[in-house]
C-alpha positions as a printed NumPy array, in Angstrom:
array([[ 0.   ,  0.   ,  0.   ],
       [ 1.599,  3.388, -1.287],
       [ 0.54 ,  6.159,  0.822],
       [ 0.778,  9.83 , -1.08 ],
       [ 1.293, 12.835,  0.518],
       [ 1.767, 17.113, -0.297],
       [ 4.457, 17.043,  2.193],
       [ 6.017, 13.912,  0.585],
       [10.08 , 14.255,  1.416],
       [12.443, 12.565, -0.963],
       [14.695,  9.916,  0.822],
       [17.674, 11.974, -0.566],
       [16.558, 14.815,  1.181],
       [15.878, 13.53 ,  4.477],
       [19.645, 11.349,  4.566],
       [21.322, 14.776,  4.074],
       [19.402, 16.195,  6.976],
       [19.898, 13.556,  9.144],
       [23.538, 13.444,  8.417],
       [23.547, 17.339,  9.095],
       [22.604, 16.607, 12.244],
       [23.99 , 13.417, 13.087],
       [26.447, 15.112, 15.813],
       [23.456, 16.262, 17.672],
       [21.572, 13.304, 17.353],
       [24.076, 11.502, 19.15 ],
       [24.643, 13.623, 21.584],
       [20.71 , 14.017, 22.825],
       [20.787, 10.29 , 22.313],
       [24.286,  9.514, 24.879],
       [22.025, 12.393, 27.139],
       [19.055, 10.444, 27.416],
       [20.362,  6.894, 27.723],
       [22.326,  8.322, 30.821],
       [19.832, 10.32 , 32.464],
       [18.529,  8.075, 35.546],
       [14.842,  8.721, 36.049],
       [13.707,  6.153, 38.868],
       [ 9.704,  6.217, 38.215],
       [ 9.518,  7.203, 42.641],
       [11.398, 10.37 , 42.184],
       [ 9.79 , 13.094, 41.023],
       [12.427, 15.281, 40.593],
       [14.566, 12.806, 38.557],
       [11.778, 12.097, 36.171],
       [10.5  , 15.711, 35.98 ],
       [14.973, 16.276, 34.553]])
């Protein structure tokens, strides 16, 4: 099932955006994987 769009992106596009940002992407990534957020402390899940 094809599914057609107006805000269709080509694949091209998006590649060269996501390499543009790859650095970031990574680094919000290696952020969240670290952050601790035990579900009984407020504060740590509210960071």
């Amino acid at each position: 099932m094809q599914i057609e769009s107006d805000f269709a992106v080509p694949m091209r596009a998006l590649l060269a955006g996501a390499r543009r940002k790859q650095s970031a992407l990574l680094h919000l990534t290696q952020q969240l994987v670290a952050a601790e957020s035990p579900s009984d402390g407020k504060a740590a899940v509210d960071a």
